[in-house]
C-alpha positions in Angstrom: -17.9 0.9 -14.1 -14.1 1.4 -13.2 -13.0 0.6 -9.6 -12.3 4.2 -8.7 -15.5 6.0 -10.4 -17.1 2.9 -8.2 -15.2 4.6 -4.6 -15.7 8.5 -6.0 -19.8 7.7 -6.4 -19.7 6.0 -3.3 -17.8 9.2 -1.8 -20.1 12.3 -3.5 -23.7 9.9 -2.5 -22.3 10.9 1.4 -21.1 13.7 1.1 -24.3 15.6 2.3 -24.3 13.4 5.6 -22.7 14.2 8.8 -18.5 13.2 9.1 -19.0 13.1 13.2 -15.1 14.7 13.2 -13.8 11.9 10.1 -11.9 12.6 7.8 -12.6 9.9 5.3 -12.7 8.6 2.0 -9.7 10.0 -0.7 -6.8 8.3 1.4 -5.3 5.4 2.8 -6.9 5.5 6.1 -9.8 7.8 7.2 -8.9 9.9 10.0 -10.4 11.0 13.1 -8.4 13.5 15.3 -8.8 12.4 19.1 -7.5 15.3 21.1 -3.9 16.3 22.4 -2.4 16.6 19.3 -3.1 12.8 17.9 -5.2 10.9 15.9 -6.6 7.4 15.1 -6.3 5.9 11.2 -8.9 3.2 10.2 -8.5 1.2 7.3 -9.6 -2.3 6.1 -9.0 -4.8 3.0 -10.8 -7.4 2.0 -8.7 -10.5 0.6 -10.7 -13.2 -1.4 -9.6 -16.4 -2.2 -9.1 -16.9 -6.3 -8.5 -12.6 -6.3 -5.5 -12.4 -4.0 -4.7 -15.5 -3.3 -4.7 -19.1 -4.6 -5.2 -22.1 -1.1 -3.2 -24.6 -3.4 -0.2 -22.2 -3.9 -0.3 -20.4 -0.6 0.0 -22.4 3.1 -2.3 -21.0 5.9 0.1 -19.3 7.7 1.0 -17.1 4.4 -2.5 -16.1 4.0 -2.9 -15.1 7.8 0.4 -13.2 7.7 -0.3 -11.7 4.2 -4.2 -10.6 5.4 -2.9 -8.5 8.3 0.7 -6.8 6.2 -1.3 -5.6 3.4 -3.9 -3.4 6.2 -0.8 -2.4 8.3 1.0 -1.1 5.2 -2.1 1.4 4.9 -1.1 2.6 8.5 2.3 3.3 7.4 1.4 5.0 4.3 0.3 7.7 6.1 3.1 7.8 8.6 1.1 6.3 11.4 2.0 3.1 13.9 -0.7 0.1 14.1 -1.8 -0.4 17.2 -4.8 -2.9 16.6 -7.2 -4.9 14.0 -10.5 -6.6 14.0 -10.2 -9.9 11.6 -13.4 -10.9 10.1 -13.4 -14.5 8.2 -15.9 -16.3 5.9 -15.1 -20.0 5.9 -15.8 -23.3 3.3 -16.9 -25.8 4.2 -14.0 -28.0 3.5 -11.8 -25.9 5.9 -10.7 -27.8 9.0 -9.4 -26.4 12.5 -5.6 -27.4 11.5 -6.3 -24.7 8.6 -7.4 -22.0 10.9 -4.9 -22.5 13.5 -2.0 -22.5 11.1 -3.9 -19.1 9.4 -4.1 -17.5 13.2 -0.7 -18.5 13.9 0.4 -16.2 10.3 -1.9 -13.4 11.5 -0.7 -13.7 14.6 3.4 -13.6 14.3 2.7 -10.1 12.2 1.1 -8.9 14.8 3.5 -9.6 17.4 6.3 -8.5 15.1 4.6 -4.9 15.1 3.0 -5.0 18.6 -0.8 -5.0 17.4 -2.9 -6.4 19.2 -6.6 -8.3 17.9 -9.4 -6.5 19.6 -12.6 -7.9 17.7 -14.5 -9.1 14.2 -16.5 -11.8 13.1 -16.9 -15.1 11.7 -19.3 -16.8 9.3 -19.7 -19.5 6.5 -18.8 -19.0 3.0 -20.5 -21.2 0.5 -17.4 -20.6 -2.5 -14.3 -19.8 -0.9 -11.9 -18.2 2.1 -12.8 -14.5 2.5 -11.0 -12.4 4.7 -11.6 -9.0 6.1 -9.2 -7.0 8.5 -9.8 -3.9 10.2 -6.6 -1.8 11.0 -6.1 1.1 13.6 -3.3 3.2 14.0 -2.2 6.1 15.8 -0.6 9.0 14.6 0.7 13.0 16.0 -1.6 15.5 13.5 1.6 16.7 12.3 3.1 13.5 11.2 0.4 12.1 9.1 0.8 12.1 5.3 -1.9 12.7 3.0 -2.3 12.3 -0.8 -3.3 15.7 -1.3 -0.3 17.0 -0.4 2.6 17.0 -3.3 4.4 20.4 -4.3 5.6 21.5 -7.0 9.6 20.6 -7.6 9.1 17.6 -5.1 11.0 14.5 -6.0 9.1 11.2 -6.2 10.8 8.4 -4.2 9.9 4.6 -3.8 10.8 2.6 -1.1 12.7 -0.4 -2.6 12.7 -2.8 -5.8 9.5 -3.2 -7.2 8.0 -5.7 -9.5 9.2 -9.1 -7.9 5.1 -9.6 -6.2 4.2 -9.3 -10.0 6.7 -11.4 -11.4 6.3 -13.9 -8.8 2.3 -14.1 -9.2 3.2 -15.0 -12.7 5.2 -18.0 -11.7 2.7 -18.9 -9.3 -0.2 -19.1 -12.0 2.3 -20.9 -14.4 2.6 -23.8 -11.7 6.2 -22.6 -10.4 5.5 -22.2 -6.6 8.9 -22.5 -5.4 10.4 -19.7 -7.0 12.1 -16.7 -4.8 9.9 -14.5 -6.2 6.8 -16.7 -6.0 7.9 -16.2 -2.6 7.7 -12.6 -2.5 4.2 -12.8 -3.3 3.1 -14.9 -1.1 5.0 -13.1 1.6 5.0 -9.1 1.1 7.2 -7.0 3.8 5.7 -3.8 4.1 7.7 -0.7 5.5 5.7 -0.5 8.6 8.7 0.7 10.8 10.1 3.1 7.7 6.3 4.6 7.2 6.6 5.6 11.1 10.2 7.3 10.5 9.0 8.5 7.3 5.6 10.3 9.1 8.3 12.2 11.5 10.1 13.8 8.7 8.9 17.4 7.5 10.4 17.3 4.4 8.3 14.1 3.4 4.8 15.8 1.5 2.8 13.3 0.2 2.7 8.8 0.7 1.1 6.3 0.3 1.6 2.8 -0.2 1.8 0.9 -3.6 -0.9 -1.4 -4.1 -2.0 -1.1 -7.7 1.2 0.0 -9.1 3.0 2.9 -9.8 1.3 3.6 -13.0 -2.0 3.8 -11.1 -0.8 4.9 -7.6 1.4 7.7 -8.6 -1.8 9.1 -10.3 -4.0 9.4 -7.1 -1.6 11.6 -5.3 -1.5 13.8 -8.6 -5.1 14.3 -8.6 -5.4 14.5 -5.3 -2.7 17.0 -4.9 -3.4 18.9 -8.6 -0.3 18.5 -9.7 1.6 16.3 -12.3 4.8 14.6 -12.8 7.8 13.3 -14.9 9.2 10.0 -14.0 12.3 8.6 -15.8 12.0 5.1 -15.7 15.8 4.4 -16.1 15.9 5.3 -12.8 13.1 2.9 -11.3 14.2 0.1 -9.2 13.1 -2.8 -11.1 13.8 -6.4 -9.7 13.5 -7.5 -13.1 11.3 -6.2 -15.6 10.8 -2.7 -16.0 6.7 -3.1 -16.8 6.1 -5.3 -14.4 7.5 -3.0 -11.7 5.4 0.0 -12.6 2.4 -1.9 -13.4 2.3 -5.0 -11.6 0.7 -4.1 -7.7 1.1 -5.8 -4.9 4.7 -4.9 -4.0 3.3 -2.9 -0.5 6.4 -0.7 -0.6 6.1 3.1 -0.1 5.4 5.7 -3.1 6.0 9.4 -1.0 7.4 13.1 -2.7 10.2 14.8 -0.8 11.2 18.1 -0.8 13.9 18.6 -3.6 16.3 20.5 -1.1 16.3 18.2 1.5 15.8 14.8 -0.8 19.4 13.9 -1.0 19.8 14.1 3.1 16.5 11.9 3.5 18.1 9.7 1.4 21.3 9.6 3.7 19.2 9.4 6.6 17.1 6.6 5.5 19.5 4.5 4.3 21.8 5.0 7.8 18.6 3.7 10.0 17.3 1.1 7.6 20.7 -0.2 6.5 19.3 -0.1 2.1 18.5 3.2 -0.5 15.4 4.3 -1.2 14.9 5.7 -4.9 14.6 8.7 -6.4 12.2 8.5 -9.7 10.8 11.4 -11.1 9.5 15.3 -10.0 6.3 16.4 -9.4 5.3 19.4 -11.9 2.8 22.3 -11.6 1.4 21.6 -15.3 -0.7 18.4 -16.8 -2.2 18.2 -13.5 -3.4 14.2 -13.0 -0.9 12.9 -15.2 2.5 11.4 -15.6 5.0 12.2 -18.1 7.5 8.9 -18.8 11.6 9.4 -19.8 14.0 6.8 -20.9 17.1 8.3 -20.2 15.6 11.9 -20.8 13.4 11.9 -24.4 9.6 11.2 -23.7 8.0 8.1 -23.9 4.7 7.0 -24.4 3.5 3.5 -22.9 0.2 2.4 -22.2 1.1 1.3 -19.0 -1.4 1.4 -16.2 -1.5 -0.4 -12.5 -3.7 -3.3 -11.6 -7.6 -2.1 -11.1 -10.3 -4.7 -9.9 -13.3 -3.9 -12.1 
């Protein structure tokens, strides 16, 4: 069973029942237009201790903050701005209070960095490790949300900023090196909350979402979502270090979106004016080998078995 077969089962077993005005499964958030205009984004993560993070190698307040960046990064993948979360927690029994509080005191510096407030969830014991859930809600205009569905042909595939250092520094992390800059990074991923917003308000941006998984795996939901396929020349992906660790490695929570090719260059002039650094132009989306990506090195075809990070 392959994590995605897993969520498109899940997806055709309700397809018969009622969406009561959702939008839902296939994107970053479901969707549920609320009148004038707008509409609300739901999505929620699950973070389990030993999967995405390590106690020993991560303080509380780096879990906290981490738990609530990687749920707002799926508002801003599909142009949206958080607005609230519900935080359920499973706890050990050999977690104190001076844990919790320094874990709320994470959670709660994101969300008074991005003005969200905590409305609700749940608590309860865990008999083998931390377990957290979080529960994000955004708003968005109709006509600012970004879907996966919709690249276009001749669009050019952008990425938000470096990529690769979350995977490089989750290496160091399991080799024992926890003070490294890009163990770091790992523990403490920025997602482009504000630049998703910004990004949502401009026409010429087609299809985003965030990368999770990797671009490998991530680029490849938006081309079968959209029926369409791409060429990516990996000379020209911004790699912190190594080049298979940037398209492969997950966890990096920057933003994967196609632009239309007329107007690409002036995005890219625009964005880099309001957000003071470049995003990155990698590849075009094509109207053949729909589902699938087509890797360059500095023009002649490759062929890598590279693929993203995938849970089952």
């Amino acid at each position: 069973m392959s994590e995605f077969g897993f969520i498109a089962s899940i997806a055709e077993s309700f397809a018969s029942l009622p969406s009561n005005g959702f939008e839902g499964i296939g994107d970053d958030c479901a969707v549920l237009p609320v009148g004038n205009g707008e509409s609300l984004l739901f999505t929620s993560d699950m973070l389990n201790e030993g999967v995405h993070f390590l106690r020993h190698a991560a303080s509380p307040a780096e879990i906290g903050a981490k738990s609530l960046m990687v749920n707002l990064s799926d508002i801003a993948a599909m142009g949206g701005r958080p607005v609230a979360t519900l935080l359920s927690i499973a706890l050990p029994a050999d977690v104190g209070e001076d844990w919790v509080a320094e874990f709320m005191r994470g959670y709660r510096d994101v969300a008074e960095r991005f003005g969200v407030a905590l409305v609700g969830g749940d608590t309860t014991r865990s008999q083998s490790g931390v377990v957290v859930d979080v529960t994000a809600i955004g708003r968005a205009a109709d006509d600012c949300i970004k879907r996966r569905r919709d690249a276009r042909a001749g669009d050019v595939i952008m990425v938000g900023d470096l990529l690769g250092a979350s995977a490089e520094g989750l290496r160091d992390i399991l080799a024992g090196r926890l003070d490294t800059a890009t163990a770091d990074v790992h523990r403490n991923p920025q997602a482009q909350i504000c630049e998703g917003e910004w990004l949502g308000r401009q026409r010429c941006v087609h299809a985003m979402m965030d990368i999770s998984d990797g671009v490998a795996s991530d680029l490849v939901h938006i081309l079968r979502a959209s029926a369409v396929g791409a060429v990516v020349e990996t000379t020209h992906i911004p790699a912190y270090a190594e080049l298979e660790n940037a398209v492969c490695g997950g966890e990096d929570y920057k933003l994967l979106f196609t632009v239309a090719a007329d107007l690409a260059d002036d995005l890219r002039l625009r964005f880099e004016k309001e957000f003071g650094y470049p995003i990155f132009p990698i590849g075009r989306i094509t109207a053949d080998n729909a589902g699938t990506i087509s890797w360059l090195r500095s023009g002649e075809q490759i062929y890598p078995s590279w693929h993203g990070f995938t849970h089952f």
